[in-house]
DSSP file (Angstrom, degrees, kcal/mol; ACC not computed):
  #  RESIDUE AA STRUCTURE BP1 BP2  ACC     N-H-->O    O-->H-N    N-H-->O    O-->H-N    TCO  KAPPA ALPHA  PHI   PSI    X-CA   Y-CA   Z-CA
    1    1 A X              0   0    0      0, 0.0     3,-0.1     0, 0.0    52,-0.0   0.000 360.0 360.0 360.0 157.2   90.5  -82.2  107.3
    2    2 A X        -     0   0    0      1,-0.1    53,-0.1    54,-0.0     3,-0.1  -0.234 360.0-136.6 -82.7-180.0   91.0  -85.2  105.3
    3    3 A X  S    S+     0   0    0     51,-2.0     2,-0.3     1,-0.6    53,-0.2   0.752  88.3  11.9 -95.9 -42.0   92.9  -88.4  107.2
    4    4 A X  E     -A   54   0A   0     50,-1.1    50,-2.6    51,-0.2    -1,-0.6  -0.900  65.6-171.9-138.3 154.3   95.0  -89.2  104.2
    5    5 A X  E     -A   53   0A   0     16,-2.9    16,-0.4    -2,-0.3     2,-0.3  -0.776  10.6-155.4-126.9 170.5   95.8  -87.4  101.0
    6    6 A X  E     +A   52   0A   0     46,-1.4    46,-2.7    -2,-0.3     2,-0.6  -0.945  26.6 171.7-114.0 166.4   97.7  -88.9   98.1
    7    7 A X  E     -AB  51  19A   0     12,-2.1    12,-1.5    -2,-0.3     2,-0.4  -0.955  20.9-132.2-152.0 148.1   99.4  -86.1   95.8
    8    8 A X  E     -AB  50  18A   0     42,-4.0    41,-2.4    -2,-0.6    42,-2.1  -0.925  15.4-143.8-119.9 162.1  101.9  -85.6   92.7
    9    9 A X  E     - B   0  17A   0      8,-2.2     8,-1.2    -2,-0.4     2,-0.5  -0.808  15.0-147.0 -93.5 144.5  104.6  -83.6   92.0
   10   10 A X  E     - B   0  16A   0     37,-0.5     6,-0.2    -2,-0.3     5,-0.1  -0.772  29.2-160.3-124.1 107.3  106.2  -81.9   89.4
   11   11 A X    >   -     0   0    0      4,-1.6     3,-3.3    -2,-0.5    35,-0.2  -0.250  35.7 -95.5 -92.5 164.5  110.0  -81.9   89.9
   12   12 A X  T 3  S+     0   0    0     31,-2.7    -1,-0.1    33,-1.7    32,-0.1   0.519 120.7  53.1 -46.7 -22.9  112.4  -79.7   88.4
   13   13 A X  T 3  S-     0   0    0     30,-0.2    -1,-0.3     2,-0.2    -2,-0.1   0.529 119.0-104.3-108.3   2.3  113.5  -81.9   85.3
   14   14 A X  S <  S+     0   0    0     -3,-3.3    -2,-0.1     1,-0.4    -1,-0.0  -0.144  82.7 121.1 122.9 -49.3  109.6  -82.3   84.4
   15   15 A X        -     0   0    0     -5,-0.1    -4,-1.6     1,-0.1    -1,-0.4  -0.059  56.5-121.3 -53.2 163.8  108.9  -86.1   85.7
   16   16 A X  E     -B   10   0A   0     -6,-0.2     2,-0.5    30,-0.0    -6,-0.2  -0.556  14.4-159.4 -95.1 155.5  105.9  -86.9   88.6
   17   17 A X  E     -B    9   0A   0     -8,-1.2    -8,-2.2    -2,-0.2     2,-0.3  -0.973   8.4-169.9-135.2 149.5  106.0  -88.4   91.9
   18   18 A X  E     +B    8   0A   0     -2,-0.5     2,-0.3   -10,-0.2   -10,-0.2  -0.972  23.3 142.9-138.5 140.7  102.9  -89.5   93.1
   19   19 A X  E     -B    7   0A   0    -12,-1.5   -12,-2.1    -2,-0.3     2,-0.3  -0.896  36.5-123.9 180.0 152.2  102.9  -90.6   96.7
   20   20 A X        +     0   0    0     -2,-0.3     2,-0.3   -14,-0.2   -14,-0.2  -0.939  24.0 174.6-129.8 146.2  100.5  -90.4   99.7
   21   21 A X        -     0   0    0    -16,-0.4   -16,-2.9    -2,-0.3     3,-0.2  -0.923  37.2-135.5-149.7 156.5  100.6  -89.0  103.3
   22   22 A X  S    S+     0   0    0     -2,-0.3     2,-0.1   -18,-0.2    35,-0.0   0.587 103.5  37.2 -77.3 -22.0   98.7  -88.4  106.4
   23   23 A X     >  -     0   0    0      1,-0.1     4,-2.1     2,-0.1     5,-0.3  -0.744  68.6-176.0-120.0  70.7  100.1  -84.6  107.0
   24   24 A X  H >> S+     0   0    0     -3,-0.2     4,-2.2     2,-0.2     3,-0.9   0.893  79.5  49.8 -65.1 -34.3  100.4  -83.0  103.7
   25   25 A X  H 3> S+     0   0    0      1,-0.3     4,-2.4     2,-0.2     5,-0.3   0.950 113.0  52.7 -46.4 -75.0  102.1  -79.6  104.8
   26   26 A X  H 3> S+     0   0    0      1,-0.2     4,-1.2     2,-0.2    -1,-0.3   0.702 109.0  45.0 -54.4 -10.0  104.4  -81.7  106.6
   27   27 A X  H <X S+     0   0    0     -4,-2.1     4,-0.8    -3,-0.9     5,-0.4   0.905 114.5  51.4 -90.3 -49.9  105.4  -84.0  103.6
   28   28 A X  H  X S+     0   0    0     -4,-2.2     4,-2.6    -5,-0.3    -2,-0.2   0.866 108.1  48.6 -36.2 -46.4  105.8  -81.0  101.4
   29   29 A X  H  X S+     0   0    0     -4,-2.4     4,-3.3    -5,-0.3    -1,-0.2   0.946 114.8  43.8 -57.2 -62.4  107.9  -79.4  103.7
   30   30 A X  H >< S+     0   0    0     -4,-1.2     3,-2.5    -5,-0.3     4,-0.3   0.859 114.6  52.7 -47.6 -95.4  110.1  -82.7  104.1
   31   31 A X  H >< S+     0   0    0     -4,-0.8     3,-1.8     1,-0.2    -2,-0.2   0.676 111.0  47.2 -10.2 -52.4  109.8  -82.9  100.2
   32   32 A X  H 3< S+     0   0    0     -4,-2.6     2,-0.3    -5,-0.4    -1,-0.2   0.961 115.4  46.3 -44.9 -58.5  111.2  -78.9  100.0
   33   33 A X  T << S-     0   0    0     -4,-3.3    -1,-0.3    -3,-2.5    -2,-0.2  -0.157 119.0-114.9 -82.7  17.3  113.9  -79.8  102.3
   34   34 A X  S <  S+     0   0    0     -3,-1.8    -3,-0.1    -4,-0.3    -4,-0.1   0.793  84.2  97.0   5.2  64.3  114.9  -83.1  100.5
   35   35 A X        +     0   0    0     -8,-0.2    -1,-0.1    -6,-0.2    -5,-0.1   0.591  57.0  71.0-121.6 -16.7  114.1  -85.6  102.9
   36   36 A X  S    S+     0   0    0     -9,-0.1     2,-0.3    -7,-0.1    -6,-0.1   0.410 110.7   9.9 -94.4  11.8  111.3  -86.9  102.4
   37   37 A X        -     0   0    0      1,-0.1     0, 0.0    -6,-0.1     0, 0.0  -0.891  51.2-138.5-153.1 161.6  112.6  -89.3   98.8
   38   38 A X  S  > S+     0   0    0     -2,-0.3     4,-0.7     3,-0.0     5,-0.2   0.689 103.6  59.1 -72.7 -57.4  115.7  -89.9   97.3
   39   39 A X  H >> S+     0   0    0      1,-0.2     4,-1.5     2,-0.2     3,-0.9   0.858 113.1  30.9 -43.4 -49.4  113.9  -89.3   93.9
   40   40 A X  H 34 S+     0   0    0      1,-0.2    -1,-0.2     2,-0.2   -28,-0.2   0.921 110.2  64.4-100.0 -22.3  112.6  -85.9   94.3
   41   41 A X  H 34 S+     0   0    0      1,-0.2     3,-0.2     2,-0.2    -1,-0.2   0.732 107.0  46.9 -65.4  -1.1  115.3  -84.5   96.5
   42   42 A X  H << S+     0   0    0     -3,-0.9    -1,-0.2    -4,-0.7    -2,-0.2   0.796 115.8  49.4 -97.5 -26.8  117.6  -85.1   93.6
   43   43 A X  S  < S+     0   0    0     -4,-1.5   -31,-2.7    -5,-0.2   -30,-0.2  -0.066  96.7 173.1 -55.1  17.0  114.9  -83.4   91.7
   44   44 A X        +     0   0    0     -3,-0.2     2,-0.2   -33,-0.2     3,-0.1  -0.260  48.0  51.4 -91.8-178.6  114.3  -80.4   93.6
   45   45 A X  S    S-     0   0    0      1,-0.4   -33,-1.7   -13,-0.1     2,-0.2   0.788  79.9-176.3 -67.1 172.9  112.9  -77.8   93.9
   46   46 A X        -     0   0    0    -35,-0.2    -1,-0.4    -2,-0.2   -35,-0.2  -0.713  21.4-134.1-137.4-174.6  108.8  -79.6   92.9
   47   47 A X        -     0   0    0     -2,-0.2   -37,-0.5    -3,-0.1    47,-0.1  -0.990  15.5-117.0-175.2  69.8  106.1  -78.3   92.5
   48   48 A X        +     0   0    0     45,-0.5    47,-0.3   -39,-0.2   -39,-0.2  -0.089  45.1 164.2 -29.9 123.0  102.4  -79.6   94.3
   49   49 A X        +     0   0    0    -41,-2.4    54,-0.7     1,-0.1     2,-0.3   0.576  57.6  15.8-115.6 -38.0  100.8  -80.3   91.3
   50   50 A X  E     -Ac   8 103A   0    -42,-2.1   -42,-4.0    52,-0.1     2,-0.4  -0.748  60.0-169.3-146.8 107.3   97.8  -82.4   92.2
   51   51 A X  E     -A    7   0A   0     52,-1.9     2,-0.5    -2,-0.3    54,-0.5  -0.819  12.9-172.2 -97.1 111.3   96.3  -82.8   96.3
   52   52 A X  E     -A    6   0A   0    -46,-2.7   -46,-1.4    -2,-0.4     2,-0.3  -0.978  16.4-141.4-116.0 116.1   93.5  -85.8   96.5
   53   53 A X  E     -A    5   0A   0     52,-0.9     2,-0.4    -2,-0.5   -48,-0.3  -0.462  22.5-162.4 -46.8 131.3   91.8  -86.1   99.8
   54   54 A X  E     -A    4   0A   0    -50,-2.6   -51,-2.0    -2,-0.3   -50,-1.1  -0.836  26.2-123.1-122.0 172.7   91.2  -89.8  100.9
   55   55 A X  S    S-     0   0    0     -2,-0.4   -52,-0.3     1,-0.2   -51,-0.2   0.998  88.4 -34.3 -54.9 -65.7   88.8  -91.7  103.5
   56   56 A X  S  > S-     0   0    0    -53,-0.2     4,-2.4   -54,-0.1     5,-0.4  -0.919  76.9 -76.3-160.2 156.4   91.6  -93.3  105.3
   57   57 A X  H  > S+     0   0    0     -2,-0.2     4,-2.4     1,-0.2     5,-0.1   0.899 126.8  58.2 -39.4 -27.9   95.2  -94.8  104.5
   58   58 A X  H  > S+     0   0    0      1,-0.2     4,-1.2     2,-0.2    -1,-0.2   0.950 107.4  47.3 -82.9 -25.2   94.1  -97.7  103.1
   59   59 A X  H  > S+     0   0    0     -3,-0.2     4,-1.3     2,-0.1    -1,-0.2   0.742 114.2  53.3 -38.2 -25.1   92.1  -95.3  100.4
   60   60 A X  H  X S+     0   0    0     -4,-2.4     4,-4.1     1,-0.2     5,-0.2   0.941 108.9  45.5 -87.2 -67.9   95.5  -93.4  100.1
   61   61 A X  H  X S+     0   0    0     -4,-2.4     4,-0.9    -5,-0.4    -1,-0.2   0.608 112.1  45.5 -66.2 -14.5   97.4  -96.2   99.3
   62   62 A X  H >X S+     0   0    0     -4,-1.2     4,-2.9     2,-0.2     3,-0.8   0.952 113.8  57.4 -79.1 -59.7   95.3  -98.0   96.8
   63   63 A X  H 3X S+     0   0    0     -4,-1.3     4,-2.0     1,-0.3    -2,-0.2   0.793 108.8  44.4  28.5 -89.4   94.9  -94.5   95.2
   64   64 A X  H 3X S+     0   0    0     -4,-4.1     4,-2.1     2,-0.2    -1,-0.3   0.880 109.7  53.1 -49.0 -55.6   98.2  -94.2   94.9
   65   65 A X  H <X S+     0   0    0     -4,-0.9     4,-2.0    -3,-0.8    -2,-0.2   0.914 109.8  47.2 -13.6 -75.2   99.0  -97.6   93.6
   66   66 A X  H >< S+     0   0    0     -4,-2.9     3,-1.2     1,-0.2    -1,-0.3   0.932 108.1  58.8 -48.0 -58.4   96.6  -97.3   91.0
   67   67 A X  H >< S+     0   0    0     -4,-2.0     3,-1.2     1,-0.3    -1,-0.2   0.831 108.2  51.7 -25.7 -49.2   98.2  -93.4   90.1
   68   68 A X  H 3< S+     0   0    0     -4,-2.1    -1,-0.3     1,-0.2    -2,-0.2   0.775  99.6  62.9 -80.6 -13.0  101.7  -95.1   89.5
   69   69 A X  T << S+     0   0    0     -4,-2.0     2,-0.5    -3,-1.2    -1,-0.2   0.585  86.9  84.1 -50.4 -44.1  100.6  -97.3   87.5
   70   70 A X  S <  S-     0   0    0     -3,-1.2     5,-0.2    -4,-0.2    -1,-0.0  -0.812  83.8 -89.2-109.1 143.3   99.4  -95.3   84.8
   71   71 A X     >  -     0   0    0     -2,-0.5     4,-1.0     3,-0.2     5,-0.2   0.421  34.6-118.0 -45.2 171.9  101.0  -93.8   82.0
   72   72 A X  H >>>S+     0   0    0      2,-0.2     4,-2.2     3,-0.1     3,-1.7   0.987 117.8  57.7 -66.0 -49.6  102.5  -90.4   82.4
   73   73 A X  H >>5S+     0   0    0      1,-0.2     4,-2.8     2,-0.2     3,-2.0   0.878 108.4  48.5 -35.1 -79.2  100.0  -89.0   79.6
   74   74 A X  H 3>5S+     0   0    0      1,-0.3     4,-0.6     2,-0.2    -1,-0.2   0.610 110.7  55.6 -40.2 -20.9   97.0  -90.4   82.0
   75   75 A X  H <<5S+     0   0    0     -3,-1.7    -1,-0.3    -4,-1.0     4,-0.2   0.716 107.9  41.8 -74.0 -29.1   98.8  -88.6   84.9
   76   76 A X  H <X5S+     0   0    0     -4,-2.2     4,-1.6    -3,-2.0     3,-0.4   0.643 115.4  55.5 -91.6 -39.6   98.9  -85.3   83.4
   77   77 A X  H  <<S+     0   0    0     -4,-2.8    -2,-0.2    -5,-0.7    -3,-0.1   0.877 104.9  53.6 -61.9 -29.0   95.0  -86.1   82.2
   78   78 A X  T  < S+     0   0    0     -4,-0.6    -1,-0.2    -5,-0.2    -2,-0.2   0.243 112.5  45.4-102.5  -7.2   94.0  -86.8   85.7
   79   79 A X  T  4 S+     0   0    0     -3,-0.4     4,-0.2    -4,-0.2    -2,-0.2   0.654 113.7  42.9 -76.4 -37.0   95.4  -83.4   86.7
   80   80 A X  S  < S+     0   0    0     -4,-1.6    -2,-0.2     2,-0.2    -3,-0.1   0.438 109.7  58.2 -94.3   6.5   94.1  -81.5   84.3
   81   81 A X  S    S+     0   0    0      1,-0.2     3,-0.2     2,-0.1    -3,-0.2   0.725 116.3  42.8 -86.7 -22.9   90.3  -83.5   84.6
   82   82 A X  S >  S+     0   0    0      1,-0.1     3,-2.0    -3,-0.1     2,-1.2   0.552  81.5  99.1 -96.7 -17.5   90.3  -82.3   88.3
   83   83 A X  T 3  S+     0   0    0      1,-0.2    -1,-0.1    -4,-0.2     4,-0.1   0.522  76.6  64.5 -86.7  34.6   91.7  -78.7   88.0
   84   84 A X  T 3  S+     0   0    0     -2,-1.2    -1,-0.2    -3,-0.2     3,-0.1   0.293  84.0  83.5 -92.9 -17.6   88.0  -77.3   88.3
   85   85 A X  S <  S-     0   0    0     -3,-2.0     2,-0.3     1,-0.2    20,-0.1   0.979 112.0 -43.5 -58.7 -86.5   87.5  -78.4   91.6
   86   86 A X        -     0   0    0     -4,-0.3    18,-1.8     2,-0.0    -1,-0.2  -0.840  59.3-117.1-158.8 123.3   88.9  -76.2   93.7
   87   87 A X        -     0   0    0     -2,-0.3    16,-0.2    16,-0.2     3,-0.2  -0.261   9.5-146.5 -54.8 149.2   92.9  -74.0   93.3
   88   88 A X    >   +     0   0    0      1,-0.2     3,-0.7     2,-0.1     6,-0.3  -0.207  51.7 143.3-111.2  30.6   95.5  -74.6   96.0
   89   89 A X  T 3  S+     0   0    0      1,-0.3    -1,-0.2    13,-0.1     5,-0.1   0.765  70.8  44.9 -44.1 -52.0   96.4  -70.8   95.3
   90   90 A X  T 3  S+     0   0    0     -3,-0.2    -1,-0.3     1,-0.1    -2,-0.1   0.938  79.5 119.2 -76.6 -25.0   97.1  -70.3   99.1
   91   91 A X    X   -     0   0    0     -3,-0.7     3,-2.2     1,-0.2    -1,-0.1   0.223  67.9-137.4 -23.8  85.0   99.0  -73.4   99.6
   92   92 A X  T 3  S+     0   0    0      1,-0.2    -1,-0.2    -2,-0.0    -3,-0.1   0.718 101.1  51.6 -33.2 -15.1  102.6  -72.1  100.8
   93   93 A X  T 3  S+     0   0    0     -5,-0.1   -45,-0.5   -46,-0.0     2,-0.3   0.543  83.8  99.2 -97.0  -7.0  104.1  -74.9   98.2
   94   94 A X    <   -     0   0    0     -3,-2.2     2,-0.4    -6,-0.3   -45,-0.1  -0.641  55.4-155.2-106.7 157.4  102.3  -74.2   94.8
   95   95 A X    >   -     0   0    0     -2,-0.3     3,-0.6   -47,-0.3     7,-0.1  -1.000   8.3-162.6-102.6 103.8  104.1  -72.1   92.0
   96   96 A X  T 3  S+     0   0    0     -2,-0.4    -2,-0.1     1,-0.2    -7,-0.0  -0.197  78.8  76.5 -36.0   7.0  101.1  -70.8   90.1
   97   97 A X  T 3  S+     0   0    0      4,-0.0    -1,-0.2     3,-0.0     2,-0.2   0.005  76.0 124.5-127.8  10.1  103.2  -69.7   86.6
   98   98 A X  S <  S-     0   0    0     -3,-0.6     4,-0.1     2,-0.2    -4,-0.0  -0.552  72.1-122.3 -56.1 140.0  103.0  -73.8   86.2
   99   99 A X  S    S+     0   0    0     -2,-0.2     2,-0.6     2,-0.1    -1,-0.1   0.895  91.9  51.7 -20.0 -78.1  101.5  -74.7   83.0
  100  100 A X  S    S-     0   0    0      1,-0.1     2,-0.2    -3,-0.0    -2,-0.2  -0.592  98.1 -98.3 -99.4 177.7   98.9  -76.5   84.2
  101  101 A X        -     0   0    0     -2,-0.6    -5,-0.1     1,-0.1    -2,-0.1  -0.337  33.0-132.6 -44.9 101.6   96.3  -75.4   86.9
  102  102 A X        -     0   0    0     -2,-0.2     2,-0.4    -4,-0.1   -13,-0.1  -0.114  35.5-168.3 -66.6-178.6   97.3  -76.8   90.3
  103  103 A X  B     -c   50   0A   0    -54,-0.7   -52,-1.9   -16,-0.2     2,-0.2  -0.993  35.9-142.7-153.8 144.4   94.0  -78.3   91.8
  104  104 A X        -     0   0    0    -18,-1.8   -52,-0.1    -2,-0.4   -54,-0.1  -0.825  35.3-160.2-104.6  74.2   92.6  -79.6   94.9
  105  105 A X        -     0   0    0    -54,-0.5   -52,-0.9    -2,-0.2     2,-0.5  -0.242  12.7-141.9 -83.6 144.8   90.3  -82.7   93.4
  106  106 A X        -     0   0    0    -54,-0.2     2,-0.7   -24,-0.1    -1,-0.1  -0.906  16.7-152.0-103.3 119.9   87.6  -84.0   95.7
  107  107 A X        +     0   0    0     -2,-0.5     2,-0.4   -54,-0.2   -55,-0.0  -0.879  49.2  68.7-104.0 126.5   87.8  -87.8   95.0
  108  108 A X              0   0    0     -2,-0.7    -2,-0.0     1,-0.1   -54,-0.0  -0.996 360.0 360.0 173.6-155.5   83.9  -89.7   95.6
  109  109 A X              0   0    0     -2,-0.4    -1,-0.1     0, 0.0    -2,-0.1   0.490 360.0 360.0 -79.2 360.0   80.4  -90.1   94.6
């Protein structure tokens, strides 16, 4: 199991959240439950769209950084460059009738 993930969302009105955690079930869950943002609990239900294993937090959090950073087009590019990896099809949080593919990207060499 990875230490740290970062992930996006795709919340009800269409916009992303990008954000990174050490437990992802348990941030989803929070996220489901609107606790875990202000932003997406006013946006709910979302939608796991894109799950990135990292080394360690301080991977996660540059990761992330960098994510938010970039336009929305390049966020939606950087899901759909990954969704070949591997499907989060059991993942108790993904909606599969999404547009694009959710994905589990392996980020490294």
């Amino acid at each position: 199991m990875s230490e740290a993930w970062v992930y996006m969302l795709r919340c009800r009105d269409g916009s992303l959240y990008t954000g990174w955690t050490s437990d992802l079930d348990k941030r989803m869950a929070r996220h489901q439950a609107g606790k875990a943002s202000r932003y997406t609990a006013s946006r709910l239900p979302v939608e796991l769209a894109l799950a990135l294993p990292m080394a360690d937090h301080t991977a996660a959090r540059r990761e992330e950084a960098r994510i938010k950073m970039l336009p929305r087009a390049d966020k939606l590019a950087l899901i759909a460059e990954v969704k070949s990896v591997r499907p989060l099809e059991d993942h108790p949080f993904v909606d599969l009738d999404v547009q694009e593919r959710v994905v589990l990207a392996v980020v490294g060499p």
